[in-house]
N, CA, C and O atoms as CSV, one atom per row, in Angstrom:
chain,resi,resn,atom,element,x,y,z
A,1,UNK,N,N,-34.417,-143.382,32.977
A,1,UNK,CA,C,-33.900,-144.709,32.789
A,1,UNK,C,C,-34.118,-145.105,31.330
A,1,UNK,O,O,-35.090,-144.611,30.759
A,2,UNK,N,N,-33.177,-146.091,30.550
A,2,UNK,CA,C,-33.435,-145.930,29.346
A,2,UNK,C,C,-32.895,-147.572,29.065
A,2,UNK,O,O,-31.930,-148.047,29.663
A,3,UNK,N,N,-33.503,-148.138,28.300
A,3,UNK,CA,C,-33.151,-149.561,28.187
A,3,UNK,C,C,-33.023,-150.081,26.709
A,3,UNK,O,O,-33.906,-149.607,25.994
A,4,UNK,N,N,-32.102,-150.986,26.019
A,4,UNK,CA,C,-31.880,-150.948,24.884
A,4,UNK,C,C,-32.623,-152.168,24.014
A,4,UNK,O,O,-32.160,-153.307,23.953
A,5,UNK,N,N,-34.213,-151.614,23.157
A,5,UNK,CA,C,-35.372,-152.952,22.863
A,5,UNK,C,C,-35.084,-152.893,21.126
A,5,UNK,O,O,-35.287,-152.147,20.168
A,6,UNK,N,N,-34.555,-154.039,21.408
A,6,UNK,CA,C,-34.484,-154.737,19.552
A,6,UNK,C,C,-33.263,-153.520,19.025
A,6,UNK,O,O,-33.670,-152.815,18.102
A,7,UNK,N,N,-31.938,-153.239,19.480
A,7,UNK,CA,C,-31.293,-152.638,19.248
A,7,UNK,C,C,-31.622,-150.832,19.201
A,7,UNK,O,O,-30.891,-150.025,18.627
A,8,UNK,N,N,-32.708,-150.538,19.843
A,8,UNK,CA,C,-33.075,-149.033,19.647
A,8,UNK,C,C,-33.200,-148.658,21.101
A,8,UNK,O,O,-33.876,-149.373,21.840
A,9,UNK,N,N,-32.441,-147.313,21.673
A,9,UNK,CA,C,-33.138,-146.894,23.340
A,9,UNK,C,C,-34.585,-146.778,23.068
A,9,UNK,O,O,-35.147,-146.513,22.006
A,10,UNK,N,N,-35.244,-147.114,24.629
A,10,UNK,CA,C,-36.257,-147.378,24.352
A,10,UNK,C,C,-36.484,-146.386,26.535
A,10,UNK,O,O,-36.162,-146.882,27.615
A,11,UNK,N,N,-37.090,-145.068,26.261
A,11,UNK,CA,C,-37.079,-144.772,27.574
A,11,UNK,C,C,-38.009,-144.871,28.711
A,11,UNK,O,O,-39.207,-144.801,28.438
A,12,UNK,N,N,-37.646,-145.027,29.986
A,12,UNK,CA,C,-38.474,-145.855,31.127
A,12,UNK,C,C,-38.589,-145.034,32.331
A,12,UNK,O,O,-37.646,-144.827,33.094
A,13,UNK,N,N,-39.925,-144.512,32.500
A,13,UNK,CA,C,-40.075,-143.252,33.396
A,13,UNK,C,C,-39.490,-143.791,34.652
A,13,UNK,O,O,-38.707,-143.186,35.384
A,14,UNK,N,N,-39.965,-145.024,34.828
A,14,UNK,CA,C,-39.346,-145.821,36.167
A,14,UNK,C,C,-39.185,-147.018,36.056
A,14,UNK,O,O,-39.536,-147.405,34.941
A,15,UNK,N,N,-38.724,-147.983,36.850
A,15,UNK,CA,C,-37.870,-149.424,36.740
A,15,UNK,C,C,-39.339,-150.230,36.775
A,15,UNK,O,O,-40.280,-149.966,37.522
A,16,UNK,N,N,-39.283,-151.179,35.864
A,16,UNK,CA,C,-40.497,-151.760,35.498
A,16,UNK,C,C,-40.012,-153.246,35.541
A,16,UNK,O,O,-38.809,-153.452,35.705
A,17,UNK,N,N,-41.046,-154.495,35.377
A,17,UNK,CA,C,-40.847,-155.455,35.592
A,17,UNK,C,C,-41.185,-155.748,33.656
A,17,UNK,O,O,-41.642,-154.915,32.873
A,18,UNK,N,N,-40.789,-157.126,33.361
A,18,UNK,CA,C,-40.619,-157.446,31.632
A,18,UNK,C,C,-42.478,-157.401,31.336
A,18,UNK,O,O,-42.893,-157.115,30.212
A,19,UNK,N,N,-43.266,-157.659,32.277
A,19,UNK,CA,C,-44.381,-157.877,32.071
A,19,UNK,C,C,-44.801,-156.781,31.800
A,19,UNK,O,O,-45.312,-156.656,30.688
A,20,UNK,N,N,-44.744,-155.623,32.684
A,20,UNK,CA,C,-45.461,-154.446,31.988
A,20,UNK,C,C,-44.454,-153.942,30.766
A,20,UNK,O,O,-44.989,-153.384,29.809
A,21,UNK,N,N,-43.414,-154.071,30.767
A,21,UNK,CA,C,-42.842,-153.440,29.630
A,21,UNK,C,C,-43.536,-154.452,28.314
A,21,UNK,O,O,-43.980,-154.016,27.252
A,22,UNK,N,N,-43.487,-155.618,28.660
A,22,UNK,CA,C,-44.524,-155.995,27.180
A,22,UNK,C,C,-46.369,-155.024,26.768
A,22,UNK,O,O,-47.057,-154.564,25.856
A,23,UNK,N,N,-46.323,-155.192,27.895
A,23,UNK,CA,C,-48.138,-154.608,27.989
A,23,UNK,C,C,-48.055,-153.264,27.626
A,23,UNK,O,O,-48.941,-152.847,26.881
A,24,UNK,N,N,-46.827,-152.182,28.140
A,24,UNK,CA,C,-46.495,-150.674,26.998
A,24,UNK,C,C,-46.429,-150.682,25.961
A,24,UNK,O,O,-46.524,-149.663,25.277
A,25,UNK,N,N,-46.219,-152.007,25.444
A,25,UNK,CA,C,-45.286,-152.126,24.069
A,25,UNK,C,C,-46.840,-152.602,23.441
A,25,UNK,O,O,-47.045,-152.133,22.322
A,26,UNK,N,N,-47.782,-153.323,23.909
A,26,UNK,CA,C,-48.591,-153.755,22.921
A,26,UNK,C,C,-48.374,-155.432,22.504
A,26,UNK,O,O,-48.853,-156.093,21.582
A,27,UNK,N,N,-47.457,-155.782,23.586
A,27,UNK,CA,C,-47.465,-157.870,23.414
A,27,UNK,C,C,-47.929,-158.087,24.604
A,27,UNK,O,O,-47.920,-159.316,24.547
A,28,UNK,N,N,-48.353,-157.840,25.699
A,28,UNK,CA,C,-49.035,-158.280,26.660
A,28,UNK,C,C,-49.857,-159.659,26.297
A,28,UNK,O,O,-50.689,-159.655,25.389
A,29,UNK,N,N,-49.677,-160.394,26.775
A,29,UNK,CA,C,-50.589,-162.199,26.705
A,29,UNK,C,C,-50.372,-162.798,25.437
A,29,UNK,O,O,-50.787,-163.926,25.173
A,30,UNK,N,N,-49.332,-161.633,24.133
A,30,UNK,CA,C,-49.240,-162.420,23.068
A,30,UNK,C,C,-48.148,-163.655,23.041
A,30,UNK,O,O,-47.838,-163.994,24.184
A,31,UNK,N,N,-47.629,-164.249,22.215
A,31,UNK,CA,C,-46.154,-165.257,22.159
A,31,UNK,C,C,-45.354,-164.488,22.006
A,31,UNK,O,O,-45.521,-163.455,21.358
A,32,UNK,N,N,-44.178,-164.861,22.638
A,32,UNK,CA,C,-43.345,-164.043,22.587
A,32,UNK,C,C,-42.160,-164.221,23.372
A,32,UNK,O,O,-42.178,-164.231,24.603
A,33,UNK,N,N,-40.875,-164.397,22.503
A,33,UNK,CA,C,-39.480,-164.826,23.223
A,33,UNK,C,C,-38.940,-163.751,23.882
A,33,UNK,O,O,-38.946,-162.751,23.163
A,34,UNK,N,N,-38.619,-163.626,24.636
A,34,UNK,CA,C,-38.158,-162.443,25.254
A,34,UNK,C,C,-36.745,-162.905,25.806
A,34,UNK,O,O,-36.494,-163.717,26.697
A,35,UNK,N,N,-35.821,-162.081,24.943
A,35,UNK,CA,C,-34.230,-161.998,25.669
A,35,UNK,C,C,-33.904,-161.238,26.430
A,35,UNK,O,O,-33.803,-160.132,25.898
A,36,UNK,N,N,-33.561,-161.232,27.931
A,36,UNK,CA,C,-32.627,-160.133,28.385
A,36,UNK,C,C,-31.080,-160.172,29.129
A,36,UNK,O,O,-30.729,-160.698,30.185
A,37,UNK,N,N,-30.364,-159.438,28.183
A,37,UNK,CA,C,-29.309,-159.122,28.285
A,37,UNK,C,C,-28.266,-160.769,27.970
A,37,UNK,O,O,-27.417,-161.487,28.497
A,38,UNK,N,N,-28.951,-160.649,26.963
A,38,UNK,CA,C,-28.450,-162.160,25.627
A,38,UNK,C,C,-28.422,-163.934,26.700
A,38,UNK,O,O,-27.641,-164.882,26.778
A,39,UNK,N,N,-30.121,-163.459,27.508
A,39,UNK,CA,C,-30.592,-164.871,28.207
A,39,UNK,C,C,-31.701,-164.769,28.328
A,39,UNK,O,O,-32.370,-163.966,28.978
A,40,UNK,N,N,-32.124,-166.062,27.336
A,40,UNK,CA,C,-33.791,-166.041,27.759
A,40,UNK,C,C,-34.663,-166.437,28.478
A,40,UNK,O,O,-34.637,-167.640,28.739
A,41,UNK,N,N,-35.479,-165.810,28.919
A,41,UNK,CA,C,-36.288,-165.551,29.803
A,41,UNK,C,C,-37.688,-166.638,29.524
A,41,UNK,O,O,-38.317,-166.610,28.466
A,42,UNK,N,N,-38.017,-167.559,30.659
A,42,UNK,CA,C,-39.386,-168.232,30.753
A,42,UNK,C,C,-40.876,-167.264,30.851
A,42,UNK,O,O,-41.039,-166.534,31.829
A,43,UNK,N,N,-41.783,-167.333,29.892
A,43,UNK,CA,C,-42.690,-166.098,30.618
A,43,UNK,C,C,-42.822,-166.375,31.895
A,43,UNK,O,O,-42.955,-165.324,32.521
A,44,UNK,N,N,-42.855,-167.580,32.775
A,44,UNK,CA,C,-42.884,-167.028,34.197
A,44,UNK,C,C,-42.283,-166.357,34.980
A,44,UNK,O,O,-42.343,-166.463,36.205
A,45,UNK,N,N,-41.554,-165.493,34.280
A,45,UNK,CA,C,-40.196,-164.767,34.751
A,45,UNK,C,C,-40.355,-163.606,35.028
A,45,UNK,O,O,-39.886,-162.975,35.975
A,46,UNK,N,N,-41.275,-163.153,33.905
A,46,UNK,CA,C,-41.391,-161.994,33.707
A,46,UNK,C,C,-42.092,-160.903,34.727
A,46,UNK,O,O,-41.837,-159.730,35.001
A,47,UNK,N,N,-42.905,-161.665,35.078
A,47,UNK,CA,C,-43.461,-160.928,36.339
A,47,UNK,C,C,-42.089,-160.654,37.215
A,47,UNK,O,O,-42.403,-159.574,37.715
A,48,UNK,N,N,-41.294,-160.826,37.520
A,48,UNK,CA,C,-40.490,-160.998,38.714
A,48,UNK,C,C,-39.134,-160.369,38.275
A,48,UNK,O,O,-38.333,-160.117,39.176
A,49,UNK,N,N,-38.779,-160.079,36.948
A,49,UNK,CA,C,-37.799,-159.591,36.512
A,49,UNK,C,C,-37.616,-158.251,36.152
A,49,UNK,O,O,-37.915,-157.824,35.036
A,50,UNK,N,N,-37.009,-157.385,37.291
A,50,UNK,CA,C,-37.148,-155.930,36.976
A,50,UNK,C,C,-36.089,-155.231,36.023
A,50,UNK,O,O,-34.947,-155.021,36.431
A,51,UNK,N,N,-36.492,-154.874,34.747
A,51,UNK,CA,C,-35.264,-153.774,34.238
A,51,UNK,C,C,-34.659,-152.813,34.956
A,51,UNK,O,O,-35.259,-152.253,35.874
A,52,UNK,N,N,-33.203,-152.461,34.571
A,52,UNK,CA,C,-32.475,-151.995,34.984
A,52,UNK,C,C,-31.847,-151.038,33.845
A,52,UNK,O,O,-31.721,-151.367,32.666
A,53,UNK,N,N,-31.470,-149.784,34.410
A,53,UNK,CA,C,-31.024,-148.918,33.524
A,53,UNK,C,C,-29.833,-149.734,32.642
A,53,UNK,O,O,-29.025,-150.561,33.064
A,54,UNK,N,N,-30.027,-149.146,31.102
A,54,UNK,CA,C,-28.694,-150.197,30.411
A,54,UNK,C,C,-29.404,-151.441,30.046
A,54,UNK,O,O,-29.461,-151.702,28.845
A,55,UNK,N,N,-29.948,-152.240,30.879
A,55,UNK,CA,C,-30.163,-154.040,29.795
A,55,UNK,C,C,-30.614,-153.426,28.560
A,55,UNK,O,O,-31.130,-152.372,28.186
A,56,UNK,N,N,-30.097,-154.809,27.963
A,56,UNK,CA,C,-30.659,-155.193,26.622
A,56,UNK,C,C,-31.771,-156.186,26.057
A,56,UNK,O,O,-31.511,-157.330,26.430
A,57,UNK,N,N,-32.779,-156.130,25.378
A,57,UNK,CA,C,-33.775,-156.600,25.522
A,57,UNK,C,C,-34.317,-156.752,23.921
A,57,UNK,O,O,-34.805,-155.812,23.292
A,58,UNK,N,N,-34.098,-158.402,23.279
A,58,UNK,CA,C,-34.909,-158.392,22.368
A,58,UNK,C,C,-35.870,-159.033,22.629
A,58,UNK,O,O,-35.931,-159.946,23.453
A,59,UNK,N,N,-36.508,-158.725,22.123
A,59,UNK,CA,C,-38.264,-159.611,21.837
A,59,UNK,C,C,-38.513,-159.805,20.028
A,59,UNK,O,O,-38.545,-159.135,18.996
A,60,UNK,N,N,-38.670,-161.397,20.583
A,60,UNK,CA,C,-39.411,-161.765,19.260
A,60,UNK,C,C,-40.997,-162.219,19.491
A,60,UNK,O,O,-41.513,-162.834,20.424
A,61,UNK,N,N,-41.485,-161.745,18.434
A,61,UNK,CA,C,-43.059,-162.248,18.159
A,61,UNK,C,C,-43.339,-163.786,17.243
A,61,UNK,O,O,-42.958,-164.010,16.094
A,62,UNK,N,N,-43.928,-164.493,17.932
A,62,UNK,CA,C,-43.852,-165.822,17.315
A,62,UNK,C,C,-45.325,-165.931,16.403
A,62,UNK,O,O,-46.469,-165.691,16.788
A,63,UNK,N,N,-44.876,-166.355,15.141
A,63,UNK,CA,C,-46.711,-166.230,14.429
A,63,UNK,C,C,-46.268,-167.731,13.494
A,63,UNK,O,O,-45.336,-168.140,12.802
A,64,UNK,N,N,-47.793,-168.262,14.072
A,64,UNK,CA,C,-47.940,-169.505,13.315
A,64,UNK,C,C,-48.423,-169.561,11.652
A,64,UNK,O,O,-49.352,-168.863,11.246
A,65,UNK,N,N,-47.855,-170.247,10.995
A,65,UNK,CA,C,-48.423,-170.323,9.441
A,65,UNK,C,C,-47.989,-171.187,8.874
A,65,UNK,O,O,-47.203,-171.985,9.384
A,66,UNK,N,N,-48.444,-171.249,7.538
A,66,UNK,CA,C,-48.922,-172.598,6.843
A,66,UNK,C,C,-48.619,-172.409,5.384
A,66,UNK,O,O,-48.883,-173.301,4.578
């Protein structure tokens, strides 16, 4: 299964929910906008929203400064 993150395939041994695909990736509990398939997603979502071979998926990282 192979899913398309910040414009690059990105491959998925098996169908995962947005939550662990953040926590593979290394944003697990950080900020973070998460689009899928050009609609964004509430983090309460994420638990409950399973990828599918094909979506598209950006993530942005939100950092505060001054």
């Amino acid at each position: 299964m192979k899913v398309k993150l910040n414009g690059k395939d990105h491959p998925l041994d098996q169908a995962i929910n947005v939550e662990l695909l953040l926590d593979s990736i290394g944003l697990a509990g950080k900020p973070v906008i998460v689009e899928l398939n050009k609609k964004a997603l509430f983090p309460r979502e994420y638990v409950h929203t399973m990828l599918d071979d094909g979506d598209q998926l950006e993530i942005i990282t939100i950092a505060a400064g001054g």
